[in-house]
gemmi code that builds the backbone of each chain (N, CA, C; Angstrom):
import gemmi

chains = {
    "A": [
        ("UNK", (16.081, 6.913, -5.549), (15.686, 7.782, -4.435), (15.665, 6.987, -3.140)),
        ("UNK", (15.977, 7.483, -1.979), (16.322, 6.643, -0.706), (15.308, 7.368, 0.086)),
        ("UNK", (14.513, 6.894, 0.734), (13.827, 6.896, 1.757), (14.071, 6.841, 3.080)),
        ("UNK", (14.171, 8.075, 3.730), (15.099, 7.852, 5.259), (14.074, 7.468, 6.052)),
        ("UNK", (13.724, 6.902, 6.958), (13.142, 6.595, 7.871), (13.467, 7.914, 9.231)),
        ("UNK", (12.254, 8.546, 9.577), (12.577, 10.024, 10.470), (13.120, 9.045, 11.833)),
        ("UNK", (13.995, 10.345, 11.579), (14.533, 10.378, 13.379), (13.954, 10.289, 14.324)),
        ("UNK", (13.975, 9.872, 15.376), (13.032, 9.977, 16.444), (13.859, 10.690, 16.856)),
        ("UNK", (13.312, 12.081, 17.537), (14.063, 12.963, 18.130), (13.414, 12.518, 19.779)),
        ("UNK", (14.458, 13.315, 20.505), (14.340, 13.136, 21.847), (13.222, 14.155, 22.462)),
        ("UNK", (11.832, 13.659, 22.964), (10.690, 14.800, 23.443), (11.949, 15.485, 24.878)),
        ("UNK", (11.776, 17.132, 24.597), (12.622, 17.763, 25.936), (11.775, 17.193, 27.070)),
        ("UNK", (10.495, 17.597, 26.835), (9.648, 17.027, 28.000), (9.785, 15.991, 28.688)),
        ("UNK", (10.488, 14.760, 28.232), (10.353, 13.727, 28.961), (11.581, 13.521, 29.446)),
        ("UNK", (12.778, 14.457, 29.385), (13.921, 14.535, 30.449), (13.733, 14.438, 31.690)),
        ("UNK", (12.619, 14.906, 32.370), (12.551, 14.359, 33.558), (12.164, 13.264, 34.040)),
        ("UNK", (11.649, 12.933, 33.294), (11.328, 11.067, 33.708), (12.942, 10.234, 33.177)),
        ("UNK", (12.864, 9.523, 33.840), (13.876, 8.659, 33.636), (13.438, 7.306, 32.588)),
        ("UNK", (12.418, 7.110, 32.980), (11.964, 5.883, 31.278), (12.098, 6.604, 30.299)),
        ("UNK", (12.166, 5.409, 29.480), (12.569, 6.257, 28.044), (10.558, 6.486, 27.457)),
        ("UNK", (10.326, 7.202, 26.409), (9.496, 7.801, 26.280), (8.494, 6.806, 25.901)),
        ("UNK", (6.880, 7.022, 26.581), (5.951, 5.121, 26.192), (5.823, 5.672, 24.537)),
        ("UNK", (5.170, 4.721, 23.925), (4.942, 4.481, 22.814), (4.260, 5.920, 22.097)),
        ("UNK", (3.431, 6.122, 22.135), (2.509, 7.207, 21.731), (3.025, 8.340, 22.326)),
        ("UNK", (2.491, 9.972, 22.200), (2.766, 10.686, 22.690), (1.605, 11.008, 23.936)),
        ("UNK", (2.574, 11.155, 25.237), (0.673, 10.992, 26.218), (0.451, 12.412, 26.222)),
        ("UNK", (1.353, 13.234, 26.311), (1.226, 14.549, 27.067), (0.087, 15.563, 26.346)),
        ("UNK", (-0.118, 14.876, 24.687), (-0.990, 15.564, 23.860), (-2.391, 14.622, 23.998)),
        ("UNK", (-3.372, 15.507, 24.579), (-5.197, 14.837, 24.645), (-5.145, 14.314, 22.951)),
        ("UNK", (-5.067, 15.153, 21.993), (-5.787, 14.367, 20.860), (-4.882, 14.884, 19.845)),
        ("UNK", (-4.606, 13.688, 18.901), (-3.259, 14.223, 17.696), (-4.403, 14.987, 16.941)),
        ("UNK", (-3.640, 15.886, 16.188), (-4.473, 16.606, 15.157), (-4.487, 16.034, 13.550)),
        ("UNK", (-5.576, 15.874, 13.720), (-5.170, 14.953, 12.461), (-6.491, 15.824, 10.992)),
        ("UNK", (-6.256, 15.411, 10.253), (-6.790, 15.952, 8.784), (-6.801, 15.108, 7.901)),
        ("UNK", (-7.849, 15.579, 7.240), (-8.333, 14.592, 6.106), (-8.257, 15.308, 4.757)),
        ("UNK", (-7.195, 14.520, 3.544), (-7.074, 15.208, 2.361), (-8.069, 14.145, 1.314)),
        ("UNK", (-8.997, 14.716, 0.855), (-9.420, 14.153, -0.261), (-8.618, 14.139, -1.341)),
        ("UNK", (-8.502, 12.863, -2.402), (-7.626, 13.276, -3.464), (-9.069, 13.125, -4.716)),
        ("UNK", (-9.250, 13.856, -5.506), (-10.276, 13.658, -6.667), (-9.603, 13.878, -8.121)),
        ("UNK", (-9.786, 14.774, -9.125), (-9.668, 14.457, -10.375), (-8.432, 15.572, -10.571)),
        ("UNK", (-8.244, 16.210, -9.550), (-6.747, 17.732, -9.724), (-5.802, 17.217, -10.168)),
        ("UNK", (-4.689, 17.708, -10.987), (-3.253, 17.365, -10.954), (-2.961, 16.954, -8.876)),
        ("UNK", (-2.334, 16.303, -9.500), (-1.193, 15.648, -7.910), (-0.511, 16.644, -7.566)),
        ("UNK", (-0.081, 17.725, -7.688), (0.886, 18.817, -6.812), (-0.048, 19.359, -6.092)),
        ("UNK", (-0.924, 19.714, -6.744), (-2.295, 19.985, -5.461), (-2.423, 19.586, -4.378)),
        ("UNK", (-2.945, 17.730, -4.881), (-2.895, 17.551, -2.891), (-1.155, 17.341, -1.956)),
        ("UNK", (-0.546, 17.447, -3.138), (1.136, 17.323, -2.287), (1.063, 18.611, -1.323)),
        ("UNK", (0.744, 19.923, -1.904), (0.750, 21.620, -1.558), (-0.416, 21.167, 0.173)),
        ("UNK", (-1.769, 20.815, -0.812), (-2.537, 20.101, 0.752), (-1.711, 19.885, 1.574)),
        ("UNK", (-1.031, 18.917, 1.553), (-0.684, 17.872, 2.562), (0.363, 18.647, 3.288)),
        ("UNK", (1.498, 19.153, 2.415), (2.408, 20.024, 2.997), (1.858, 21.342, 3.894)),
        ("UNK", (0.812, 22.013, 3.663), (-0.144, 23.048, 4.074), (-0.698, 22.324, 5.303)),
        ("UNK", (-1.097, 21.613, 5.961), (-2.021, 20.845, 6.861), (-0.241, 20.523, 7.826)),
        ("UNK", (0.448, 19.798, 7.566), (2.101, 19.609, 8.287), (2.292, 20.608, 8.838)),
        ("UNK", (2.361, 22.036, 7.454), (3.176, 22.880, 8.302), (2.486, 23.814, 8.997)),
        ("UNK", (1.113, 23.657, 9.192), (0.476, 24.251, 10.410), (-0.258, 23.637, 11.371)),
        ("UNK", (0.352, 22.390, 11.648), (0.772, 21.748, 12.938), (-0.176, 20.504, 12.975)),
        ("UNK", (-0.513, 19.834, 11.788), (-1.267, 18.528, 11.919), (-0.191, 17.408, 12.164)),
        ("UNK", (-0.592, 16.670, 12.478), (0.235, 15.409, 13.084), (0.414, 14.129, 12.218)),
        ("UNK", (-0.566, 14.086, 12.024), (-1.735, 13.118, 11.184), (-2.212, 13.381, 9.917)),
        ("UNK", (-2.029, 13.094, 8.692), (-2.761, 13.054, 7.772), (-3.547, 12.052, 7.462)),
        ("UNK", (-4.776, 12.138, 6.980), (-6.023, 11.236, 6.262), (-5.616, 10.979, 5.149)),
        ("UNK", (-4.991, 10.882, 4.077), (-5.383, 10.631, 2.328), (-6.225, 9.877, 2.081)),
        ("UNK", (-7.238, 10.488, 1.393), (-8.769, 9.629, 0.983), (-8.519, 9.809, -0.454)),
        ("UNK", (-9.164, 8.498, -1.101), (-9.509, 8.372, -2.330), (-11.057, 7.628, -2.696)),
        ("UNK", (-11.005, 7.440, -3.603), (-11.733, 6.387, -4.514), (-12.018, 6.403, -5.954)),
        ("UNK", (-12.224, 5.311, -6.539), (-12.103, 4.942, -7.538), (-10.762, 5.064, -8.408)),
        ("UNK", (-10.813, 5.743, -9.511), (-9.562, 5.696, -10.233), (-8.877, 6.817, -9.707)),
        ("UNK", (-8.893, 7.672, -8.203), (-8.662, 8.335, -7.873), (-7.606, 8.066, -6.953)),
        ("UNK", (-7.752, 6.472, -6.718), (-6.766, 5.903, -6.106), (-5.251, 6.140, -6.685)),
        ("UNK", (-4.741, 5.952, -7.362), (-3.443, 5.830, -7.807), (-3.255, 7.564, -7.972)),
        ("UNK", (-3.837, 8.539, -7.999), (-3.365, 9.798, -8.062), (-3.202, 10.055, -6.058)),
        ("UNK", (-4.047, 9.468, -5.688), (-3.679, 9.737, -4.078), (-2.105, 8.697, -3.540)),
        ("UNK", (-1.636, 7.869, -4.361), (-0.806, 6.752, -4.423), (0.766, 7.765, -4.666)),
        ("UNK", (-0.061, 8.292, -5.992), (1.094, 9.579, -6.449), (1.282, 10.372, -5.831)),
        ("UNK", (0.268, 10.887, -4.973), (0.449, 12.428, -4.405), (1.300, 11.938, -3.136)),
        ("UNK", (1.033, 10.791, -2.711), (2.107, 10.626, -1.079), (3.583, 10.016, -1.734)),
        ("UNK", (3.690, 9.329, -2.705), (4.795, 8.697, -3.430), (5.852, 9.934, -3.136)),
        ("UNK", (4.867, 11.186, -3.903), (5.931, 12.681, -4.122), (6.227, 13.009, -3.292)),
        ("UNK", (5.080, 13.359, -2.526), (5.556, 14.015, -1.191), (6.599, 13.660, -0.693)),
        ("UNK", (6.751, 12.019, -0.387), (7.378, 11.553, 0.446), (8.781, 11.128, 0.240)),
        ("UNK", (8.999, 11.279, -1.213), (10.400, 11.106, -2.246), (10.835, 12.704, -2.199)),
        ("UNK", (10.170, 13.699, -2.794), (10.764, 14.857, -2.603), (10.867, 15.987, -1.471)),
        ("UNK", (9.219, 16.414, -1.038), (9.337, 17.153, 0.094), (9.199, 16.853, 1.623)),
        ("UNK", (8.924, 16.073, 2.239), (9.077, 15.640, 3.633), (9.306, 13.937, 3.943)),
        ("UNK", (10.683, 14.176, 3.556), (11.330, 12.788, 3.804), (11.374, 12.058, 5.277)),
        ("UNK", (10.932, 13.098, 5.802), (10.759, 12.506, 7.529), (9.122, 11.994, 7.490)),
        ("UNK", (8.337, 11.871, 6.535), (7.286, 11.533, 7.142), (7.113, 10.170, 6.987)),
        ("UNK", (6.140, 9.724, 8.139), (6.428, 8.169, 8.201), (4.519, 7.678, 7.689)),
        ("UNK", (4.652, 6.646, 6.666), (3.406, 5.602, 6.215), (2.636, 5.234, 7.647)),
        ("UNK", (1.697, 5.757, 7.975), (1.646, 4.351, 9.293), (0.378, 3.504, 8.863)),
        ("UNK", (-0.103, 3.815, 7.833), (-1.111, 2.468, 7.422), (-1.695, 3.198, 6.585)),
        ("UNK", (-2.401, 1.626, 6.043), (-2.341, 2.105, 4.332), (-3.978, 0.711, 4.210)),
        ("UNK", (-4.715, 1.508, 4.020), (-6.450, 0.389, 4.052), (-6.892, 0.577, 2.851)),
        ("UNK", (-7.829, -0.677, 2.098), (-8.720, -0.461, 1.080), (-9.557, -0.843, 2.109)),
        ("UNK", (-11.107, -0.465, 1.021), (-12.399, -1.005, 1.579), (-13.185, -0.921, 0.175)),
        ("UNK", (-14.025, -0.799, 0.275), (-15.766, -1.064, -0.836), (-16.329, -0.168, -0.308)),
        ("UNK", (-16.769, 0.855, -1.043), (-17.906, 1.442, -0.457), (-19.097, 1.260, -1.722)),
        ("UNK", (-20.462, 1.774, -1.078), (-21.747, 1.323, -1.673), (-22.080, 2.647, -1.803)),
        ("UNK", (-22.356, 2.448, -3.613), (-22.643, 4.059, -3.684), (-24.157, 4.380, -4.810)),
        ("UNK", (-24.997, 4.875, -4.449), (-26.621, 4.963, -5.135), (-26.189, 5.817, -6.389)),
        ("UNK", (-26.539, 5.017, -7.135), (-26.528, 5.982, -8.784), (-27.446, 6.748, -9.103)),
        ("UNK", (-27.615, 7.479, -10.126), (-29.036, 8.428, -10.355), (-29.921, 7.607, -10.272)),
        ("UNK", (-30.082, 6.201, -11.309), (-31.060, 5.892, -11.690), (-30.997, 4.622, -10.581)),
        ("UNK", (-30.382, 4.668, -9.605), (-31.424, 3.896, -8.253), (-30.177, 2.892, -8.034)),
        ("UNK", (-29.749, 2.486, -9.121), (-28.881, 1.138, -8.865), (-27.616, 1.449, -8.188)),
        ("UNK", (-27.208, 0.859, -7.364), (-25.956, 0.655, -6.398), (-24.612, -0.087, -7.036)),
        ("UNK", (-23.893, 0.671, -7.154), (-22.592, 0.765, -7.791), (-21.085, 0.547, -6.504)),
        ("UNK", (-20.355, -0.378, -6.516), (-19.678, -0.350, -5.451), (-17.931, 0.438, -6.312)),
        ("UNK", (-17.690, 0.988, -5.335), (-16.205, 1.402, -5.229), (-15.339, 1.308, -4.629)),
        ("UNK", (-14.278, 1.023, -5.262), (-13.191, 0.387, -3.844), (-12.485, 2.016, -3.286)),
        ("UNK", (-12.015, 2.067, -2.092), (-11.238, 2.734, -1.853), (-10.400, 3.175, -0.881)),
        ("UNK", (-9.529, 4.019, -0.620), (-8.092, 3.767, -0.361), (-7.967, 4.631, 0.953)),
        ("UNK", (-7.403, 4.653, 2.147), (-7.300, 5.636, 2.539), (-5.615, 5.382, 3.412)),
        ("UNK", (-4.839, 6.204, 3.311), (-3.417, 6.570, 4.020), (-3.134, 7.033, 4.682)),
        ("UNK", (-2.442, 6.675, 5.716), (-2.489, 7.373, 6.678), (-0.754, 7.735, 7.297)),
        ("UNK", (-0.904, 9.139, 6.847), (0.937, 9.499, 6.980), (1.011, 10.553, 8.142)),
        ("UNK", (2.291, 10.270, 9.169), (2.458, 10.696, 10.068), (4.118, 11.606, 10.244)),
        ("UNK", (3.918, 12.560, 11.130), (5.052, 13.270, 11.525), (5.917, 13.655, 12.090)),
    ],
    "B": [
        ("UNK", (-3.375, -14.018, -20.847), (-4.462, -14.098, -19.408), (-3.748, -13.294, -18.509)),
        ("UNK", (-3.241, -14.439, -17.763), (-2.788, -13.487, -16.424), (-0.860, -13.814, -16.486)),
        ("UNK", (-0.428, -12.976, -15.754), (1.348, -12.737, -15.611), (1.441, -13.219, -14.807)),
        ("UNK", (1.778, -14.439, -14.401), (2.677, -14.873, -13.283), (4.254, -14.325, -13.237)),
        ("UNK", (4.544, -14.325, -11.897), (5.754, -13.870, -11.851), (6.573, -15.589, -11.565)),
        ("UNK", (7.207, -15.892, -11.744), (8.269, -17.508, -11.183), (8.233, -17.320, -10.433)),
        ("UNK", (7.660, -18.394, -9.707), (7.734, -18.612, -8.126), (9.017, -18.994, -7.681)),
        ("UNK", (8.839, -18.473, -6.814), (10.356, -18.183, -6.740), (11.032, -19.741, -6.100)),
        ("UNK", (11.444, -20.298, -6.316), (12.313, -21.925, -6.205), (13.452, -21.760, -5.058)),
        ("UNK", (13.288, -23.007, -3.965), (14.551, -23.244, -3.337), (15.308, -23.297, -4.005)),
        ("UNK", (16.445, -22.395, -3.916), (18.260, -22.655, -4.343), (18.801, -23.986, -3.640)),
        ("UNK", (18.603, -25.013, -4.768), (19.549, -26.408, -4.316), (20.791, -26.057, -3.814)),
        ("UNK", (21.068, -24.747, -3.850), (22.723, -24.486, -3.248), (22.868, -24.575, -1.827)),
        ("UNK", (21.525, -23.944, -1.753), (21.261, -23.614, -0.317), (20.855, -24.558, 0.482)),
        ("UNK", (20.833, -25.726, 0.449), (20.639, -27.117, 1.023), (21.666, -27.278, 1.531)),
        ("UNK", (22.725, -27.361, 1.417), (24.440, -27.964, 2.251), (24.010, -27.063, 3.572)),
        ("UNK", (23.683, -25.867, 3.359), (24.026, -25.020, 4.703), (22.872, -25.284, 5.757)),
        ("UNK", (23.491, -25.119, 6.958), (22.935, -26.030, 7.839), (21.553, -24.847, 8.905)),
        ("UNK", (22.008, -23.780, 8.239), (20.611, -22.683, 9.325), (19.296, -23.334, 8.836)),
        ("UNK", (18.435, -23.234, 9.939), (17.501, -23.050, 9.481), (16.534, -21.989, 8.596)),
        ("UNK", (15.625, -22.002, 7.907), (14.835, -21.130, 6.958), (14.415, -19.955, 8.136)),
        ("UNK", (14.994, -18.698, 8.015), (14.501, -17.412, 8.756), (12.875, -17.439, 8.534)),
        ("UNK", (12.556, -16.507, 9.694), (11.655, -16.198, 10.024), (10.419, -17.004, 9.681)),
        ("UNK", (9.880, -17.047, 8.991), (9.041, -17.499, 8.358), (7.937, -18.898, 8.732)),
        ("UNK", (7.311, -19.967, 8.292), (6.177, -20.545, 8.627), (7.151, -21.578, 8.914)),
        ("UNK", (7.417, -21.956, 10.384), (8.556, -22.915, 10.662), (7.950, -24.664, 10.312)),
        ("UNK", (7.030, -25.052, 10.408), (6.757, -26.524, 9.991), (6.744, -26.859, 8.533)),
        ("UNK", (6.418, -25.712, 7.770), (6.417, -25.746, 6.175), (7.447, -24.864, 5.825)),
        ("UNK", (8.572, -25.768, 5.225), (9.782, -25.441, 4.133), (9.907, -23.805, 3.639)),
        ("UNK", (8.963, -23.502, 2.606), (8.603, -22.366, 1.980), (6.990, -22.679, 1.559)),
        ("UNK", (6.411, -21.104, 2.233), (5.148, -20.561, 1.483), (4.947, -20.536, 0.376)),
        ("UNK", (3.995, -21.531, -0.065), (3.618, -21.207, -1.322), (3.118, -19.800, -1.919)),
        ("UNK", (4.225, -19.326, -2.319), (3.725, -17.428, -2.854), (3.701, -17.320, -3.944)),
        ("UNK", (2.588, -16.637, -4.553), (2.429, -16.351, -5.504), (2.470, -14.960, -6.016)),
        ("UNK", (3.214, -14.129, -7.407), (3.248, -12.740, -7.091), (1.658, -12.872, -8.964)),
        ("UNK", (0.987, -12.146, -8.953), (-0.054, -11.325, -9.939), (-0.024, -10.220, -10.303)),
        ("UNK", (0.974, -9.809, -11.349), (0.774, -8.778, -11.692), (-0.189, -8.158, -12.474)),
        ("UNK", (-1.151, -6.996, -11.681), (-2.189, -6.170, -12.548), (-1.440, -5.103, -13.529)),
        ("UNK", (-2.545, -5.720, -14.757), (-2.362, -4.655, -16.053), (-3.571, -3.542, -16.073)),
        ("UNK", (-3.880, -3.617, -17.722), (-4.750, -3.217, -18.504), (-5.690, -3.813, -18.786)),
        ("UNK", (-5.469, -5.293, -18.173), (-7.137, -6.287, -18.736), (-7.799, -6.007, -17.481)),
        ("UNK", (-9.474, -6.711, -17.981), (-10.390, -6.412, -16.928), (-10.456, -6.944, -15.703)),
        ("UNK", (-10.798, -5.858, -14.841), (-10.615, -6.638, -13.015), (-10.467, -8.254, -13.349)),
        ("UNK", (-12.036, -8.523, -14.407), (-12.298, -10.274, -13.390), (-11.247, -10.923, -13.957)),
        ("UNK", (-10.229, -10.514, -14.939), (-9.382, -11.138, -15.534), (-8.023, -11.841, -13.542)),
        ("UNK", (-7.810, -10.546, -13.333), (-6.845, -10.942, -12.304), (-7.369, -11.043, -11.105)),
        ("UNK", (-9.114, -11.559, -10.587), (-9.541, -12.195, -9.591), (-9.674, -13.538, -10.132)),
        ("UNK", (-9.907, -13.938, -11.398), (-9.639, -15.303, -11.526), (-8.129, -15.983, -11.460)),
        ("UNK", (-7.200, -15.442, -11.738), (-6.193, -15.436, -11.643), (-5.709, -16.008, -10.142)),
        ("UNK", (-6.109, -14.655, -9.141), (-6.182, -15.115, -7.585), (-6.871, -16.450, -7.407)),
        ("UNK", (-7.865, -16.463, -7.954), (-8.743, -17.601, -7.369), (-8.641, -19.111, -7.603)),
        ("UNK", (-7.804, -18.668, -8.582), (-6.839, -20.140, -9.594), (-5.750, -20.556, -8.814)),
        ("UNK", (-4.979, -19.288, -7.967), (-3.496, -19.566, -7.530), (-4.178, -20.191, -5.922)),
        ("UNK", (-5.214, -19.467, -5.403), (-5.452, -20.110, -4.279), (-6.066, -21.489, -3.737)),
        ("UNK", (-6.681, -21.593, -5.227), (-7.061, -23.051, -5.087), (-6.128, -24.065, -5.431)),
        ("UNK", (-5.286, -23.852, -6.256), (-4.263, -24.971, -6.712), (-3.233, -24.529, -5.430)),
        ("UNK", (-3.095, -24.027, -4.077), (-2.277, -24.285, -2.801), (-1.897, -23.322, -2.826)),
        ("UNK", (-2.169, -22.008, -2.983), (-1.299, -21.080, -2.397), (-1.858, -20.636, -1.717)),
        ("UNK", (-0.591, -19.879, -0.712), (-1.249, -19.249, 0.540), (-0.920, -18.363, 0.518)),
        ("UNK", (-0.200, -17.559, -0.150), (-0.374, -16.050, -0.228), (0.149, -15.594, -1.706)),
        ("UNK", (-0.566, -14.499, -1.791), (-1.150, -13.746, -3.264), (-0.571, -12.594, -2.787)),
        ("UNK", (0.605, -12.185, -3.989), (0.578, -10.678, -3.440), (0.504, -10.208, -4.935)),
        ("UNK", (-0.237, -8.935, -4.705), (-0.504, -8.826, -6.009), (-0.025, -7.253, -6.153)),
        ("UNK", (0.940, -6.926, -7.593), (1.491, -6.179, -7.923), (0.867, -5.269, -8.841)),
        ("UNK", (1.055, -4.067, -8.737), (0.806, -2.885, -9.883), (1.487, -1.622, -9.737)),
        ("UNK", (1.489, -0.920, -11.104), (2.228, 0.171, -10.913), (1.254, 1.598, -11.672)),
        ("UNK", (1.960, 2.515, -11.668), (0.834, 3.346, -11.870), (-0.785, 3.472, -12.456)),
        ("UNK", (-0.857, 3.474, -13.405), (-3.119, 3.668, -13.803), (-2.894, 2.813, -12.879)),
        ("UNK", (-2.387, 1.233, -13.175), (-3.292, -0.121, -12.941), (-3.845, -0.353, -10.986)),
        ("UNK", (-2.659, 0.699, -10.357), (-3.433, 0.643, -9.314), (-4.530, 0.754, -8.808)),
        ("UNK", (-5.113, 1.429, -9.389), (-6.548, 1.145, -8.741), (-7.529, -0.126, -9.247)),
        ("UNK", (-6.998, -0.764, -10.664), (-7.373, -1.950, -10.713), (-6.694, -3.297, -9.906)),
        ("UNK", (-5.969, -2.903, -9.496), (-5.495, -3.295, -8.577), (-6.352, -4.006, -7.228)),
        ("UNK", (-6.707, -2.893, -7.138), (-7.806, -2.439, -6.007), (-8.679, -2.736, -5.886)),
        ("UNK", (-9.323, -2.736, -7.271), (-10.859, -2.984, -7.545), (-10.758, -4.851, -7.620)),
        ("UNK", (-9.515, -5.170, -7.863), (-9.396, -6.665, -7.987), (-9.429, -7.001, -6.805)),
        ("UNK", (-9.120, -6.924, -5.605), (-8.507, -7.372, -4.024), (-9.898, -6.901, -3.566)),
        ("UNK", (-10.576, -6.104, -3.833), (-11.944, -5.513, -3.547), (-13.170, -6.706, -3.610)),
        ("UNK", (-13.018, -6.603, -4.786), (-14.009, -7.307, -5.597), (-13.354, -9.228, -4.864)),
        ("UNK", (-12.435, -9.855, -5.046), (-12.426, -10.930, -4.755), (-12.433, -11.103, -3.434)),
        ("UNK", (-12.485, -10.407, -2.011), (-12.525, -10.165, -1.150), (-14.058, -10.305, -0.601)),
        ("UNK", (-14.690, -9.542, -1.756), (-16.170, -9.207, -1.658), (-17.197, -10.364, -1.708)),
        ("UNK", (-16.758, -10.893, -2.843), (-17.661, -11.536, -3.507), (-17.177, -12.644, -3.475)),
        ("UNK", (-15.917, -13.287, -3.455), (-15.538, -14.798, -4.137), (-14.875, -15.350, -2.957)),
        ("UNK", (-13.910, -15.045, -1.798), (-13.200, -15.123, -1.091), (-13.682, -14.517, -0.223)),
        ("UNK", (-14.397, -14.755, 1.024), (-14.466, -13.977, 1.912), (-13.581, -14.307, 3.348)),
        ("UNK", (-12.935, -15.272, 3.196), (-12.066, -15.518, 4.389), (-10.358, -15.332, 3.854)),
        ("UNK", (-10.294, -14.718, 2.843), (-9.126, -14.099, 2.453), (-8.517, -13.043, 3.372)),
        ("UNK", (-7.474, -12.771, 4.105), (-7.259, -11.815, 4.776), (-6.493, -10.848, 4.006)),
        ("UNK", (-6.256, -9.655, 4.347), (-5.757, -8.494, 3.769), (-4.622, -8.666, 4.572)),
        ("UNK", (-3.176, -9.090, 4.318), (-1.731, -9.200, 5.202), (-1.307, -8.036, 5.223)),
        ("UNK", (-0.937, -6.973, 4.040), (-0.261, -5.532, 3.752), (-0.403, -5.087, 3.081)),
        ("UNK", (-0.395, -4.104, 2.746), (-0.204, -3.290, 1.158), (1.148, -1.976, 1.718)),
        ("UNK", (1.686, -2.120, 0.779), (2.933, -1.186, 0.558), (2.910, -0.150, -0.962)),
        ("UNK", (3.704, 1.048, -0.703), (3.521, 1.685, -1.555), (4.702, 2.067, -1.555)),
        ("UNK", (5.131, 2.166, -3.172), (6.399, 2.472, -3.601), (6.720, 3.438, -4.305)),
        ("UNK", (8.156, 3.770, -4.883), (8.428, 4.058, -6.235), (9.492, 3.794, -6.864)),
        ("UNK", (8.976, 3.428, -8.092), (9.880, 2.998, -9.014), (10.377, 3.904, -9.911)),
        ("UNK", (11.966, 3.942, -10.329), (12.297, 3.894, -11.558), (12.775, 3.862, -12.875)),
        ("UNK", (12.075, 3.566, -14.117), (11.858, 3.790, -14.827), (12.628, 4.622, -16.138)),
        ("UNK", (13.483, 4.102, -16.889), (14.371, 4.388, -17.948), (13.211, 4.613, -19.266)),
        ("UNK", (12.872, 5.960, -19.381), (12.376, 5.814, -20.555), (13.126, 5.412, -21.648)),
        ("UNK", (12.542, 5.260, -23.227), (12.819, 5.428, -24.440), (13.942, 6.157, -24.609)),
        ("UNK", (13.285, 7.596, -24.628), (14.308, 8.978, -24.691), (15.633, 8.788, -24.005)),
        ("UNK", (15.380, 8.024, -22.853), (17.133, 7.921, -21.959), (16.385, 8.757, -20.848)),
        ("UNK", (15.475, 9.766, -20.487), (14.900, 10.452, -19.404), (14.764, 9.446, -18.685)),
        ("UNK", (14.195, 9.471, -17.242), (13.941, 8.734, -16.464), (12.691, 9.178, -15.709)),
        ("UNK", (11.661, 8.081, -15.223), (10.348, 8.714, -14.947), (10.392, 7.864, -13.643)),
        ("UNK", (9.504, 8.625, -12.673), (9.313, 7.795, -11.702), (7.604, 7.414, -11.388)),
        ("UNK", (7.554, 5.722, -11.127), (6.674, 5.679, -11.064), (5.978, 4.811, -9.861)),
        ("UNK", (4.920, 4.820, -9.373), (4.255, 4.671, -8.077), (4.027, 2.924, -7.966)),
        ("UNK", (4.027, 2.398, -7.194), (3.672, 0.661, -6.783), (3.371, 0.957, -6.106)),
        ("UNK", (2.014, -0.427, -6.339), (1.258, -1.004, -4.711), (1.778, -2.417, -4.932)),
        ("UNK", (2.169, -2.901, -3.693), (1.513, -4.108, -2.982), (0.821, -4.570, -2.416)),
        ("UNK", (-0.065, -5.293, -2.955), (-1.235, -6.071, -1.793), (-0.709, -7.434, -1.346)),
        ("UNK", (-0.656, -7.843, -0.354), (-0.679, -9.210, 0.253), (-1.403, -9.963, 0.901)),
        ("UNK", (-2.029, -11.286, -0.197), (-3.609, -11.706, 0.530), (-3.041, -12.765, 1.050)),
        ("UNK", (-3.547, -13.542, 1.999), (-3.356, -15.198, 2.927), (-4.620, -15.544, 3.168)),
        ("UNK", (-4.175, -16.784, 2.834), (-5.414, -17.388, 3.077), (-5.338, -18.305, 4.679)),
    ],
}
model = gemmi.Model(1)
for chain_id, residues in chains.items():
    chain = gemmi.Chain(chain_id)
    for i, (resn, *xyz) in enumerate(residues, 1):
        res = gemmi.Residue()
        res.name, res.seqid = resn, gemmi.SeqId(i, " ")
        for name, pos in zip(("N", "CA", "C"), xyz):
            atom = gemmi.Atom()
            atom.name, atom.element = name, gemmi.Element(name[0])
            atom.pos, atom.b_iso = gemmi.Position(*pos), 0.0
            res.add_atom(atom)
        chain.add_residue(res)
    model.add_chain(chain)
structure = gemmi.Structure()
structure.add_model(model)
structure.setup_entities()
């Protein structure tokens, strides 16, 4: 499977400027961005998420995980991004630890994952 | 114990030719890299592993897994990050897919992480 790297298409908007376009997009105050939890569902689920949040105009996706929940959120962008929106681009990819209180008092740490895919 | 991958060795071939070594750490030859691949054994199995390769000179750990094991993966780079290494930096993590020739002759595809630690 080949992975295209998206086009940068040309913003119409910035035909009138003569520089070519700065880095970011300025003309938008704030990208829209969303946060998909991934938990214990089959993976077409959050693929349907993720595709659902794109195609009504998020910019930005969140993918959150944790624990062994990681590698199904690993899967769910793998798919996505092999079968249905080959234009979308990785733009960072973080673990961390989080600290989490158990019933019985004791603090349990979890690692976890969060992705961040763009459009 | 743990899977080393062969470090990967200057090609004596590659000595006659006169470029210098691309990109890379220009006063030192080649980085000592080390690749760790995560299984099925327990986290502390492949933070000792790390902690073995970084003390005997390496400077970067990248550590491999493919589907479950990712999130032990995780919990390994977590955990030795946390607790054993704290001036370990986090260089990248990449996410892939692989694949995969089953048994049957089917073909499966399956998900990679890379982590890349430096010390």
């Amino acid at each position: 499977m080949t992975e295209k790297k998206p086009k940068r298409k040309v913003n119409k908007k910035d035909k009138q400027t003569k520089e070519p376009a700065p880095p970011r997009v300025a003309e938008e105050p704030q990208v829209k961005e969303t946060v998909v939890f991934v938990g214990q569902k089959p993976v077409k689920n959050y693929v349907i998420a993720c595709l659902t949040h794109f195609s009504s105009g998020s910019k930005r996706i969140v993918v959150k995980a944790r624990g062994r929940a990681i590698c199904r959120a690993v899967d769910s962008v793998e798919l996505l991004r092999r079968v249905f929106l080959k234009d979308v681009r990785l733009q960072g990819i973080s673990i961390r630890t989080e600290e989490l209180a158990r019933e019985d008092g004791r603090k349990a740490n979890v690692s976890t994952i969060e992705i961040i895919l763009a459009k």
